[in-house]
N, C-alpha and C positions, 0 to 999 in steps of 0.2 A: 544496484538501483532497480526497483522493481514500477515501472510503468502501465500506461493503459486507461484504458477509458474508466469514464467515476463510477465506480459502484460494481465494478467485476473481481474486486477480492483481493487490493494489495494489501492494504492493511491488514487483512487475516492470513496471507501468505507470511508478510513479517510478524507478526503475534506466534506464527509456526515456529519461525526460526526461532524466535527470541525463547518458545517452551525448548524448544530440540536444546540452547544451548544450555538450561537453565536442567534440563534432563543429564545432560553430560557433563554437570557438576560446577559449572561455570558460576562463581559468587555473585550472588544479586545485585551486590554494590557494582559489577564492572559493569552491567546491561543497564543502559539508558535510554527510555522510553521517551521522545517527544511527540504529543499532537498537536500542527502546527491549524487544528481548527479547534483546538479546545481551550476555554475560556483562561487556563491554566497557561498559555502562552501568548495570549492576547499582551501586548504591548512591545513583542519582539518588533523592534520597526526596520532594521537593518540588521545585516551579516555581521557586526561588531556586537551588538544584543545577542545573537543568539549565539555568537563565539562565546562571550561574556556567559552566558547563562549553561552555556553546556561543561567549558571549564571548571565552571567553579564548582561542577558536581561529580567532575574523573578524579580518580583514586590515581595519585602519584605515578605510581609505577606498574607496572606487568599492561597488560592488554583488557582493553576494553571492549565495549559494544556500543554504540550509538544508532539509535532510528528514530530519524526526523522523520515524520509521515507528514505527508503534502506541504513538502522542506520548500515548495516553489512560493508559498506564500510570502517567503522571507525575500526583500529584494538582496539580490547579491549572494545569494545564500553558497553558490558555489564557491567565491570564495573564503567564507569558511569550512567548507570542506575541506579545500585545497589546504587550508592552513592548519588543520587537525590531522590531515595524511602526513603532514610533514614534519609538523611539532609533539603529535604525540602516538605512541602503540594502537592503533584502532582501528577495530574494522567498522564501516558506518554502512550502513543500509538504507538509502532513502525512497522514500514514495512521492508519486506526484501525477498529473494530471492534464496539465494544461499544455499547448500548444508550443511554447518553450523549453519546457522540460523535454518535449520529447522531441522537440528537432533536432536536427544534426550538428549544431553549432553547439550541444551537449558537447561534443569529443573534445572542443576546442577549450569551455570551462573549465574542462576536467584533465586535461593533460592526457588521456586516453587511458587512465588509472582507475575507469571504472568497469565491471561488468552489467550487461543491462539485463534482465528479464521482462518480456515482453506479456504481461498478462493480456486474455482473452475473455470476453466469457464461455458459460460452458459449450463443452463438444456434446453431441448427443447421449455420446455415452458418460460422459460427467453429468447429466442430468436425469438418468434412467437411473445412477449409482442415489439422486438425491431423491429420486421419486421412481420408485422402483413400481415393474404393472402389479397392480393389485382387484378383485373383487370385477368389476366390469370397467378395468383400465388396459387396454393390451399396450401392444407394443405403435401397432399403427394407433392405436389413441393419442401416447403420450407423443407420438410424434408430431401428429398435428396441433398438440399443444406446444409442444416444441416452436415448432415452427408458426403455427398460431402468437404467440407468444412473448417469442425471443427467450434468450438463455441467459439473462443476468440470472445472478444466480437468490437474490430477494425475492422473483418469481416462481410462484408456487401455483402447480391448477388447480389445488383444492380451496386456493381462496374466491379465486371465482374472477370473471372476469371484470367486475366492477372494482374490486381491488388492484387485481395486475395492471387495470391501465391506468390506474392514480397512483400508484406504484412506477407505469415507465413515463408517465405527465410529470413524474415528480424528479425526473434523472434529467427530463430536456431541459427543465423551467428553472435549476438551481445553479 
């Protein structure tokens, strides 16, 4: 279960995983991609929908992959989790966001059968790696864009400061 505030990079953490396993040979058919904000799953209304709709697309046998992304929109969504850990070979990786996914009453959905990763946004040194000093940018520059700033990681200082703040107006307001 990969968590965190919106817009600091779960979704592309699991896009990682999902190339790592599709590098190490792993068949296309067993990696199941869902986005639970893409128009493409609009009418999941309940945990029985998206049980329904993830089944009907796993290959019989051997091991799969499954990644619901922002799986919180689904009500009840944990227990189809629980019933896909149980009923078939799968590892599932999911994202999420809001105030429930990441409470503590998680352990108890989930039987204590998940692992969590705790996304952040960047450290300063993850964002000197993305905006490295260049021409009249030092290091104390990019730091007080840094910190000017903030470190999602959609923040860039070469777009200027009318963009970065309709860029973080756009993370509060959604």
């Amino acid at each position: 279960m990969i968590t965190g505030v919106r817009r600091c990079g779960k979704s592309t953490l699991m896009k990682q995983y999902m190339e790592r396993l599709r590098a190490a040979g792993t068949d296309e058919g067993r990696i199941m991609y869902m986005n639970m904000e893409s128009r493409e799953s609009e009418g999941i209304g309940d945990f029985r929908e998206l049980g329904d709709r993830i089944e009907a697309r796993l290959p019989r046998d051997g091991r799969s992959y499954i990644f619901p992304d922002e799986v919180q929109r689904v009500p009840e969504w944990e227990r189809t989790v629980n019933s896909l850990m149980v009923d078939h070979d799968a590892d599932i990786c999911i994202t999420g966001s809001n105030a429930k996914l990441l409470s503590s009453e998680l352990s108890t959905y989930l039987s204590g059968r998940y692992i969590e990763i705790a996304m952040l946004p960047l450290s300063f040194k993850e964002y000197m790696f993305l905006h490295p000093t260049a021409g009249n940018h030092s290091i104390r520059s990019r730091f007080t864009d840094y910190m000017w700033m903030g470190s999602m990681p959609m923040i860039d200082p070469e777009f200027g400061d009318d963009l970065n703040n309709d860029i973080l107006i756009g993370y509060t307001t959604r």
